[in-house]
N, C-alpha and C positions, 0 to 999 in steps of 0.2 A: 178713587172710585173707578176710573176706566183700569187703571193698571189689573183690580180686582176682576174688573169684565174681562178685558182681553186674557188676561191667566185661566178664569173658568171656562170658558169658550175655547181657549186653546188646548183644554187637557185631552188625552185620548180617551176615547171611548173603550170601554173594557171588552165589548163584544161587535167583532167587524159586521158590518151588515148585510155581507159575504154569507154569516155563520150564521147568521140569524135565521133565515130562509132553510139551510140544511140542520140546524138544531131540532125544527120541527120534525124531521124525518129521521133521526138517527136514534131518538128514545123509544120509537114504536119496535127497533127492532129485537133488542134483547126482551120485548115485553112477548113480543111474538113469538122468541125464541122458549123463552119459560112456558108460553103456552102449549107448544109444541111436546115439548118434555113434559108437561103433566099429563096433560092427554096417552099418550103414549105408556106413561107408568100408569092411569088409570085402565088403560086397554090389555096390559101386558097380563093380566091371569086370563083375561078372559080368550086372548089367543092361546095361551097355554093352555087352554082346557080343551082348546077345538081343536087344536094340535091332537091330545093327550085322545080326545078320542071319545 
């Protein structure tokens, strides 16, 4: 029974706690970046028309 504790206790953790803290920040930004690009493809006739005149 301890050999089974010390073995679970010992295993590594799959995400350092380093990554944890920056994981939270690093998904908003391709989210941001998609929004960027839709917006832009939603704007883009309507500059073209103010363009065009």
């Amino acid at each position: 029974m301890a050999d089974r504790l010390v073995r679970i206790s010992g295993s590594p953790r799959s995400v350092p706690a380093s990554g944890r803290e920056r994981g939270t920040i690093d998904p908003m930004l391709p989210g941001l970046l998609r929004g960027v690009i839709f917006i832009s493809v939603l704007a883009a006739p309507f500059v073209a028309a103010i363009l065009a005149g």
